[in-house]
N, C-alpha and C positions, 0 to 999 in steps of 0.2 A: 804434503798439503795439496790438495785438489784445485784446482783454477776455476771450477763451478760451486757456485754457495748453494748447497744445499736449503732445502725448507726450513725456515725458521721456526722452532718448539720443537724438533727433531733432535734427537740425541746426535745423528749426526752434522746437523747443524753447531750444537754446541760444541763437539770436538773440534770444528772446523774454526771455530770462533777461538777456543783457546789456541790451537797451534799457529792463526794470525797476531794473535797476541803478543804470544810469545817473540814471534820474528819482530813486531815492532819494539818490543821491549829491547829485545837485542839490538836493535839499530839504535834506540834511542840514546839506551844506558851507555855505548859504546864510542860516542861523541866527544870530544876532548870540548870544555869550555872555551868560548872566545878570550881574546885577550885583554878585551875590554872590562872582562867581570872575574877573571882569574885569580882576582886576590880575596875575592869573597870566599865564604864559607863553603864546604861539601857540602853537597846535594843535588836534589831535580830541580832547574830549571825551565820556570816553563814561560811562554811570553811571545813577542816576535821574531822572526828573523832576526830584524837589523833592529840595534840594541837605540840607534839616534833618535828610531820611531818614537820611542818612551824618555827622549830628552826634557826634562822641565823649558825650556825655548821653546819646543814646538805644540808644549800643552798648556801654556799662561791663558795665551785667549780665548781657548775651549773652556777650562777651569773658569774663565772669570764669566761666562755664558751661564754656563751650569749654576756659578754662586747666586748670580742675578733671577732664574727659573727658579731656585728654590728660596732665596730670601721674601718671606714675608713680605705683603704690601702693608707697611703700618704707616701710619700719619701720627706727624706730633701732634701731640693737642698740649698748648699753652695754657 
């Protein structure tokens, strides 16, 4: 694998492309699970680093922003 990227729409740009691929594929697949999430199912994982970022704690007052932006401004009418 070459350390200069070739012209992109180049056939040797696309070889270049797949054999980076590859090497991330193998870094990725090659990963042992955190122990945090070890008891889930096989498969890819994909998400943050650290797994605390995506704790429901530190996403309530985001969520509860969000519900507020998209709920409806309606008025009772008695």
């Amino acid at each position: 694998m070459t350390t200069n990227k070739p012209e992109p729409g180049t056939p040797e740009f696309d070889k270049w492309l797949a054999n980076k691929a590859k090497g991330w594929s193998k870094e990725l697949f090659s990963k042992d699970k955190p122990p945090e999430i070890a008891e889930l199912e096989s498969g890819v994982i994909a998400g943050p680093k650290n797994i605390e970022d995506i704790m429901p704690e530190k996403t309530i007052a985001e969520d509860i922003a969000i519900d507020k932006e998209e709920k409806p401004n309606l008025k009772r009418v008695k």
